[in-house]
C-alpha positions as CSV (number, residue, x, y, z in Angstrom):
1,X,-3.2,-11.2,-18.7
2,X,-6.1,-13.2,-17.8
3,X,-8.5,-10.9,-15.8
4,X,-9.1,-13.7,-13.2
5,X,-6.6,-16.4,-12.9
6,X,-8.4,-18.6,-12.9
7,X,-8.0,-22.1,-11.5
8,X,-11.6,-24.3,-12.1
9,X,-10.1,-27.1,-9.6
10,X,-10.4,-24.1,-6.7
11,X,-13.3,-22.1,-7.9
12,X,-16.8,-23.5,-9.1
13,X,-18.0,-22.3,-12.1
14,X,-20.6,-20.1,-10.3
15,X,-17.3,-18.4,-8.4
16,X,-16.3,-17.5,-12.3
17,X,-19.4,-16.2,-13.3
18,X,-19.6,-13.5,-10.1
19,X,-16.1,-12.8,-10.8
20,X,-16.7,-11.8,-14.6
21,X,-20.1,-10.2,-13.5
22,X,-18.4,-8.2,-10.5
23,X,-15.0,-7.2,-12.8
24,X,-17.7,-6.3,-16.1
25,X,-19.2,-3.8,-13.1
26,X,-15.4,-2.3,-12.0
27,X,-15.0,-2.2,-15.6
28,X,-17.5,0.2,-15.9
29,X,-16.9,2.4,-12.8
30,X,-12.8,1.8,-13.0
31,X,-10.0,4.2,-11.3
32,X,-10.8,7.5,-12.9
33,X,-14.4,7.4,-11.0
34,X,-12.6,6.2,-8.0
35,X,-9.9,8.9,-8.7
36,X,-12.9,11.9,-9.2
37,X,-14.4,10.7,-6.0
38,X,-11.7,10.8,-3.9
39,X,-10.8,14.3,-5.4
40,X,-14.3,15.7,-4.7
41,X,-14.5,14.5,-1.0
42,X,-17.4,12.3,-1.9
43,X,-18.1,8.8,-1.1
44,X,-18.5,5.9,-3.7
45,X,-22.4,5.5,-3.4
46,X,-22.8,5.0,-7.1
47,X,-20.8,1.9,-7.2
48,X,-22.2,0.7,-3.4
49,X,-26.1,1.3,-4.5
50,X,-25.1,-0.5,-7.7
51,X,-23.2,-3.0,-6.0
52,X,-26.0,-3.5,-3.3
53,X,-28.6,-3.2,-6.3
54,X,-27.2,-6.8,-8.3
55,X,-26.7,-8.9,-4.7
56,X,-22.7,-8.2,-4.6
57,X,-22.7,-6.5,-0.6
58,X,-24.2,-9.4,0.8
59,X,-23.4,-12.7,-1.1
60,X,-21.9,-13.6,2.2
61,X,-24.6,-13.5,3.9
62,X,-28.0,-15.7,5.0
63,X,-30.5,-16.0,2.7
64,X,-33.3,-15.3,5.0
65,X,-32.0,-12.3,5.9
66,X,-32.1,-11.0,2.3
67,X,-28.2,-12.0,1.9
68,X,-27.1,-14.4,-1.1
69,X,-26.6,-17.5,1.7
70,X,-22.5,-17.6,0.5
71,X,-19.5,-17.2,2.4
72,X,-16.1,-14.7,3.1
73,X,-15.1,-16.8,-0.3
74,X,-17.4,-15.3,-2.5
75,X,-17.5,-12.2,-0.3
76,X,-13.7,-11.6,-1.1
77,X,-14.0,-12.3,-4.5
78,X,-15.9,-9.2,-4.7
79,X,-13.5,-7.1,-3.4
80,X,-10.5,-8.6,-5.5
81,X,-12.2,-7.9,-8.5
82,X,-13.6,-4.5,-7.7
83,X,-9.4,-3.7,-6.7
84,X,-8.2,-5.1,-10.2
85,X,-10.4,-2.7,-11.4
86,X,-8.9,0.2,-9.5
87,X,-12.1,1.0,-7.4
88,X,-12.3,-1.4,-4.5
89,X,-14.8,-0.6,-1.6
90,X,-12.7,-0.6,1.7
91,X,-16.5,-0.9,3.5
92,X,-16.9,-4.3,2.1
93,X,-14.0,-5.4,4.6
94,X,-16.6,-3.8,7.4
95,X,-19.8,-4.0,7.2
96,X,-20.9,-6.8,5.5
97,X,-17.3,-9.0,6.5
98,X,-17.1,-7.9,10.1
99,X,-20.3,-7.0,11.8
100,X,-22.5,-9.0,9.3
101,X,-20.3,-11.8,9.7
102,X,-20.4,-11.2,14.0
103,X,-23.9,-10.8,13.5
104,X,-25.1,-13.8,11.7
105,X,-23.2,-16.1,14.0
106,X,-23.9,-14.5,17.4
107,X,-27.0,-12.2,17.0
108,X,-29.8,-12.3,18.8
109,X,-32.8,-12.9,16.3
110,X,-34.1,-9.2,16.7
111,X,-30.6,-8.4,16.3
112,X,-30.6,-9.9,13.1
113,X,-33.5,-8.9,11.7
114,X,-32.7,-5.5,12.7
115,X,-29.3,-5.3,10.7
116,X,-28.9,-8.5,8.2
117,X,-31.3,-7.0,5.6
118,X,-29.7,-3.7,5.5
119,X,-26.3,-4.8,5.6
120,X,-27.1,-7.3,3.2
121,X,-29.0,-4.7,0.2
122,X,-26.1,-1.5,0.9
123,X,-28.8,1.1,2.6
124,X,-27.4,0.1,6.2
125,X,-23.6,-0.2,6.7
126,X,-21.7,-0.3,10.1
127,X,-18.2,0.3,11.1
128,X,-15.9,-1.9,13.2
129,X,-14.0,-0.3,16.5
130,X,-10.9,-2.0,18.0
131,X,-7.7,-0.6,17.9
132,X,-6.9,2.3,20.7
133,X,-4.4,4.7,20.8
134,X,-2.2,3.4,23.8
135,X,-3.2,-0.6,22.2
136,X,-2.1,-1.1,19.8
137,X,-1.9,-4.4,18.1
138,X,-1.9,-5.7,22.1
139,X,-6.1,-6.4,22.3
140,X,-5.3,-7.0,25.8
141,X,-5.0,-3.2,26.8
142,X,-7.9,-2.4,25.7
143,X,-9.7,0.1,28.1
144,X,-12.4,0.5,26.5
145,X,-14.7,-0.3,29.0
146,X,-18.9,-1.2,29.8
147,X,-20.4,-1.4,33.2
148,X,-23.7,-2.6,34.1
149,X,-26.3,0.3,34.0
150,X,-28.2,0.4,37.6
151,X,-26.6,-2.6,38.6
152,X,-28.4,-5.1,36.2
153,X,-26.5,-8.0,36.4
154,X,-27.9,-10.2,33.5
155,X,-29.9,-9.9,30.2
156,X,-32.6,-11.2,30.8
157,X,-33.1,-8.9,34.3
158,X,-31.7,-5.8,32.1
159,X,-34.6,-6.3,29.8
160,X,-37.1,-6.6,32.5
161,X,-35.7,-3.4,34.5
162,X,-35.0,-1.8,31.7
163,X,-31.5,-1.3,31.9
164,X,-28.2,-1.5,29.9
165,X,-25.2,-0.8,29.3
166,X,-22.8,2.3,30.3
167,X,-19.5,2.2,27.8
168,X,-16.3,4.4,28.0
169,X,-13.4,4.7,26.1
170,X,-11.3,5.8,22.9
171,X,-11.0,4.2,19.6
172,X,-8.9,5.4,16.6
173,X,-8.3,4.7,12.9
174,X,-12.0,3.6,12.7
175,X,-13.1,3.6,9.3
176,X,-16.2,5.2,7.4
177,X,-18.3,6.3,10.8
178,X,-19.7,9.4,9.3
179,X,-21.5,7.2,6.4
180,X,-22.3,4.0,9.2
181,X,-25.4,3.6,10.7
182,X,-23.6,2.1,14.3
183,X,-20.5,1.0,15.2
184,X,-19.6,-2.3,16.4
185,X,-17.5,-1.3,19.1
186,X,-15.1,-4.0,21.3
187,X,-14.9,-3.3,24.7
188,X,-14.4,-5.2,28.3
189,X,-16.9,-5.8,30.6
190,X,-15.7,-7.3,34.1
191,X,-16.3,-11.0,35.3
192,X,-17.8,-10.9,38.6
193,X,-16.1,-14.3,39.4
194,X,-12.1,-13.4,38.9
195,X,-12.4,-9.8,38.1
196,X,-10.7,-9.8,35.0
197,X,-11.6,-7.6,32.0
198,X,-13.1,-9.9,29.1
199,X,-13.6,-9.0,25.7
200,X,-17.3,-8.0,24.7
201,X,-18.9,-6.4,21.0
202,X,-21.5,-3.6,21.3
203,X,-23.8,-2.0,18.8
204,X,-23.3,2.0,19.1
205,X,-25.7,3.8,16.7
206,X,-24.1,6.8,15.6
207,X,-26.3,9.3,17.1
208,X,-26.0,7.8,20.3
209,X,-25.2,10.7,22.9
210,X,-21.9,10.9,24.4
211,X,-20.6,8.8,21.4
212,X,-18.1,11.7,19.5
213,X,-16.0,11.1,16.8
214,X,-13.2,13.4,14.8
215,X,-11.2,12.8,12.0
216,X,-7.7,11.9,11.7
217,X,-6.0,13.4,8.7
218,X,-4.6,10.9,6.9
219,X,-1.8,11.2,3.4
220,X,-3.8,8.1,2.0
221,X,-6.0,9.0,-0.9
222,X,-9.2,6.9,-0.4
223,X,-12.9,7.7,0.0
224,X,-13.4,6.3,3.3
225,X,-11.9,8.8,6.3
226,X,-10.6,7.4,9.7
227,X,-12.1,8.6,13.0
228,X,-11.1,8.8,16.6
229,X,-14.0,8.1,18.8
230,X,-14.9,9.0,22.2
231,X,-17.4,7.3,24.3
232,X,-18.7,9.2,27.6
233,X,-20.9,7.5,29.2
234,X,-23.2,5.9,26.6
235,X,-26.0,4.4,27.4
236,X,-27.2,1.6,25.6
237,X,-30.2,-0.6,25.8
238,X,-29.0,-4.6,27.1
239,X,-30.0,-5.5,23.2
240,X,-26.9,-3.7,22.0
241,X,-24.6,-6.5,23.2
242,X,-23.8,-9.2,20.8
243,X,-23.8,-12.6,21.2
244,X,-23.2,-14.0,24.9
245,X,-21.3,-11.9,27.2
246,X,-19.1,-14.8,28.0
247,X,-17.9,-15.4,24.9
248,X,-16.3,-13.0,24.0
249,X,-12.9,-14.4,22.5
250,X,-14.7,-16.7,20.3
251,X,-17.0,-13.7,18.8
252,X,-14.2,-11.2,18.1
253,X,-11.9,-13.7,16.5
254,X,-15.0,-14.8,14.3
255,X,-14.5,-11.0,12.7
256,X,-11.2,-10.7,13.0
257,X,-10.6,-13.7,10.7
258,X,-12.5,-12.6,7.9
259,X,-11.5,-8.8,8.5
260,X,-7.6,-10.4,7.3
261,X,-9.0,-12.9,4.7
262,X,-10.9,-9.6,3.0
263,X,-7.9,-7.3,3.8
264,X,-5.8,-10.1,1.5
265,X,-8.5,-9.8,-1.3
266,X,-8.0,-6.1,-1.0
267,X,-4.3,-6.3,-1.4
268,X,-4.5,-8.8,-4.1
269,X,-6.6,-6.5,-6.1
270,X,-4.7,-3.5,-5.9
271,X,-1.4,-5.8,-7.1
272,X,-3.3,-6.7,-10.0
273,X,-4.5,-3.5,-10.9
274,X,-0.9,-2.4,-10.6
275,X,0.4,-5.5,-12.2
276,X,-2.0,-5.0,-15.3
277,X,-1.1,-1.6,-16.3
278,X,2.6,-2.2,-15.9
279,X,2.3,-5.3,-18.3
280,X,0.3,-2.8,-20.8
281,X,2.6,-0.2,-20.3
282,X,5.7,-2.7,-20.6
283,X,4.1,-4.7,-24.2
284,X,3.5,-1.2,-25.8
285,X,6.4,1.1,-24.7
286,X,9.4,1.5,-27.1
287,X,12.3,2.8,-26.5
288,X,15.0,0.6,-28.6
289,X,14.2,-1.5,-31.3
290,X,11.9,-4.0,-29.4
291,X,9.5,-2.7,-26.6
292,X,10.5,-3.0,-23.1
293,X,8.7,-6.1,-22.3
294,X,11.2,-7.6,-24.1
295,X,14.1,-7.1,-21.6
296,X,14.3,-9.5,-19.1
297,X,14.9,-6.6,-16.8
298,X,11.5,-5.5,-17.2
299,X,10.4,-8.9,-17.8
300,X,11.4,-11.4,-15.1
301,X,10.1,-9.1,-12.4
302,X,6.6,-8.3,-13.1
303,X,6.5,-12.5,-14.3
304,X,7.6,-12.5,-10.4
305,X,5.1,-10.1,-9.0
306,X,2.2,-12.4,-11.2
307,X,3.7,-15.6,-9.2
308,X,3.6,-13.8,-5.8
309,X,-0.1,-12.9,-6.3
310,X,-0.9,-15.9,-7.6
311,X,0.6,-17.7,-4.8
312,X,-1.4,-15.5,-2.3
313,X,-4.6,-16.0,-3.8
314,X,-4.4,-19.8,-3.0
315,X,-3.6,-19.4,1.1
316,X,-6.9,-16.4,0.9
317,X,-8.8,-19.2,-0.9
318,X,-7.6,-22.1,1.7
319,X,-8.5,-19.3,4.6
320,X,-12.1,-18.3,3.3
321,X,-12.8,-22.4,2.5
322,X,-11.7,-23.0,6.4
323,X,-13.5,-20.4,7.7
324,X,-17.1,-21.0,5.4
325,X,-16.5,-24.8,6.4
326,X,-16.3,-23.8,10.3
327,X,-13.0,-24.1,11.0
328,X,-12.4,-21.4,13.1
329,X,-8.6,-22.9,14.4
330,X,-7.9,-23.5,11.1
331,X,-9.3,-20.5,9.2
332,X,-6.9,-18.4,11.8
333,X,-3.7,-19.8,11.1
334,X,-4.4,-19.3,7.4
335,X,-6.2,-15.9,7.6
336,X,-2.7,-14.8,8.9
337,X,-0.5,-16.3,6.5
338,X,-3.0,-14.7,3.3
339,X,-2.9,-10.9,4.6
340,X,1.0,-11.5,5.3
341,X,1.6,-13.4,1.8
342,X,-1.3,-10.4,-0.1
343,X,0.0,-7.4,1.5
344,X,3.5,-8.3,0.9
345,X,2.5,-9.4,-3.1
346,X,0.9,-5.7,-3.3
347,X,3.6,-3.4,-1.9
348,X,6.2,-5.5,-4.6
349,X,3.7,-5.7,-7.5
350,X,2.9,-1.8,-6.8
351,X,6.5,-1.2,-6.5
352,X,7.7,-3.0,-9.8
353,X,5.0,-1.3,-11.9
354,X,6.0,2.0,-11.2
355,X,9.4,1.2,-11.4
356,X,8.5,0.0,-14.9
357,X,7.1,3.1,-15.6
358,X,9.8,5.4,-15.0
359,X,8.7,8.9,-14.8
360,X,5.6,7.9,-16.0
361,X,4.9,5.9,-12.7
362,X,4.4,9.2,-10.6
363,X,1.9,11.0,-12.9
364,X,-1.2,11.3,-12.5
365,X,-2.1,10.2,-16.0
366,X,-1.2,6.5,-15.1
367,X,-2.5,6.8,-11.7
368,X,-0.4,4.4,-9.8
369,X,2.1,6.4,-7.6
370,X,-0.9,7.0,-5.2
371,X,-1.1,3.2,-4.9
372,X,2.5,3.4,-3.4
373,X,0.8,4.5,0.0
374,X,-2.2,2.7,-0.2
375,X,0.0,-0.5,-0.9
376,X,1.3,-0.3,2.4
377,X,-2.3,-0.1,4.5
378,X,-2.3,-4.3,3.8
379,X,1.3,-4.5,5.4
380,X,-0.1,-2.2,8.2
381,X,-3.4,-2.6,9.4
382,X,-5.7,-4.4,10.5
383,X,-2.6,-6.2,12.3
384,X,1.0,-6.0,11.3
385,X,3.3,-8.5,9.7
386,X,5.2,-8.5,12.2
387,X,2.7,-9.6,14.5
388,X,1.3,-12.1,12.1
389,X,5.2,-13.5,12.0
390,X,4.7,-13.4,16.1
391,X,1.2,-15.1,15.5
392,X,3.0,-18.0,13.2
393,X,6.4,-18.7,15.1
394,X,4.3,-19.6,18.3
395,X,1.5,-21.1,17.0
396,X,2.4,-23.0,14.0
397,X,5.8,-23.5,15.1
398,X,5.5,-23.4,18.7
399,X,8.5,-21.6,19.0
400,X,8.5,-19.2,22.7
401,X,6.6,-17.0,23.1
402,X,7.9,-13.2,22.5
403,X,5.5,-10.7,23.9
């Protein structure tokens, strides 16, 4: 199988040289080091400093701020090819996607020059906070919540009393927050015209008191643990709010977006990884007089699985060309329809290649049954299909609304 599928109508010829230069590097690193770490309890710095080291961690991001002045398209080519070679970095969908993404659109400058460098080289990373226990998928009940610190009631008066912000709340299933520098946490601030809670992103260093977290133990095998955080009463300086505090919509959905574009590139590479070794498996495996790949059995369904990721790939490319162009409606819409059509590609492509493994599928020799759970995370988080199917009847269709 060709490692990248290429089509040169879709991608320019520099989009297939960082794809052979990024799938030469998971090459080298592959599952078994991704397997090791995950054993040991350790974290995939080797392949993230090496990563960081040849421009991959920040291609997304401005140049003057040390990133390689690309988009979410070459961003989430990264992480495709890193998860077709069985050792994608679930951070990449984070820090640099997320908060560098939030950042470089709606940062103040200090902001910016405070995090884009870091972000941009691997020595800084942040996590991404939304989802609450009694949430959900419904972003409206967040309760996460920030009040004005001494009763400061804009930025420019914070910074001149030297006052803040005071945030409280609960946040689960964050990931990597004992290996992030801050978390970019969403909460609701009050407007002091209607009363209503509005939607608001804050910087949280880690270290910041009253800011706990524990871990949730989780079946899924991956280097990067999920947390449930407390905040108590943190105090933060009026800097650590993003963008304008009135805007808040426009600056979550311009993370949220590429959070499901690079969820998609994630899925898609762990259905190719699957996909490739059940095709190697399937062309060298005899059993009769002809090997296995030979049945149409065998055949016809992993020639399906190819045409499902294939077909995904396109609607992730559309999504990361709407969004890099600034099409924010557009780039939503289609950012939808890639994690649905990626996640659902995986969790088959997974499924068929153990299947076409037998009992050889669930060892740990071939190293896919473990993919079975992770296959499912796509389907799952950051926002379920059926929500996305909620998200697509009413807005593409405009069919009622459900909930």
């Amino acid at each position: 199988m060709s490692n990248a599928m290429r089509n040169p109508v879709i991608e320019t010829e520099e989009h297939r040289a960082l794809r052979a230069a990024v799938a030469a590097l998971g090459k080298r690193y592959g599952r078994d080091y991704f397997t090791r770490i995950v054993a040991e309890g350790k974290h995939t710095d080797d392949l993230w400093n090496e990563a960081a080291g040849l421009g991959y961690l920040g291609v997304n991001l401005p140049e003057e701020y040390g990133g390689g002045g690309g988009g979410i398209a070459e961003l989430s080519l990264v992480l495709e090819e890193l998860g077709a070679a069985g050792c994608p970095l679930l951070m990449l969908v984070v820090s640099p996607a997320i908060c560098g993404t939030v950042i470089a659109r709606f940062g103040t400058e200090e902001q910016k020059r405070t995090w884009l460098p870091g972000l941009a080289d691997g020595s800084r990373k942040m996590a991404f906070g939304i989802t609450e226990p009694d949430a959900g998928s419904n972003s409206h009940r967040i309760t996460t919540t920030a009040r004005r610190d001494g009763g400061v009631t804009s930025r420019s008066s914070a910074a001149e009393n030297g006052g803040g912000w005071i945030l409280n709340g609960r946040k689960v299933f964050v990931s990597g927050v004992d290996i992030a520098d801050a978390t970019l946490i969403v909460s609701r601030t009050e407007d002091a015209k209607t009363g209503r809670l509005k939607p608001c992103l804050f910087i949280v260093p880690r270290e910041a008191p009253g800011f706990g977290r524990s871990p949730i133990p989780m079946e899924l095998a991956a280097p990067e643990k999920q947390f449930e955080l407390t905040l108590d009463d943190v105090r933060l300086p009026a800097d650590a709010l993003v963008g304008d505090e009135d805007a808040g919509l426009l600056q979550l959905f311009a993370g949220l977006n590429p959070e499901r574009i690079m969820t998609a590139a994630f899925a898609l590479g762990m259905g190719r990884y699957a996909l490739d070794r059940a095709v190697d498996y399937a062309r060298t495996r005899q059993v009769w007089k002809e090997p296995i790949g030979a049945h149409q059995a065998i055949a016809h369904p992993l020639a399906q699985a190819h045409i499902d990721l294939e077909l995904a790939r396109l609607m992730m490319q559309k999504a990361a060309h709407l969004y890099d162009a600034g099409d924010d409606t557009g780039a939503g819409e289609a950012a939808n329809m890639a994690k649905y059509a990626a996640a659902e590609a995986a969790v088959r492509a997974v499924d068929q290649a153990v299947h076409t493994l037998g009992g050889n599928g669930l060892t740990q020799e071939y190293g896919l049954a473990s993919l079975i759970t992770a296959a499912r995370v796509a389907r799952i988080a950051p926002v379920s299909r059926e929500m996305i199917l909620n998200y697509v009847s009413h807005q593409s269709l405009g069919l009622p609304k459900s909930y």
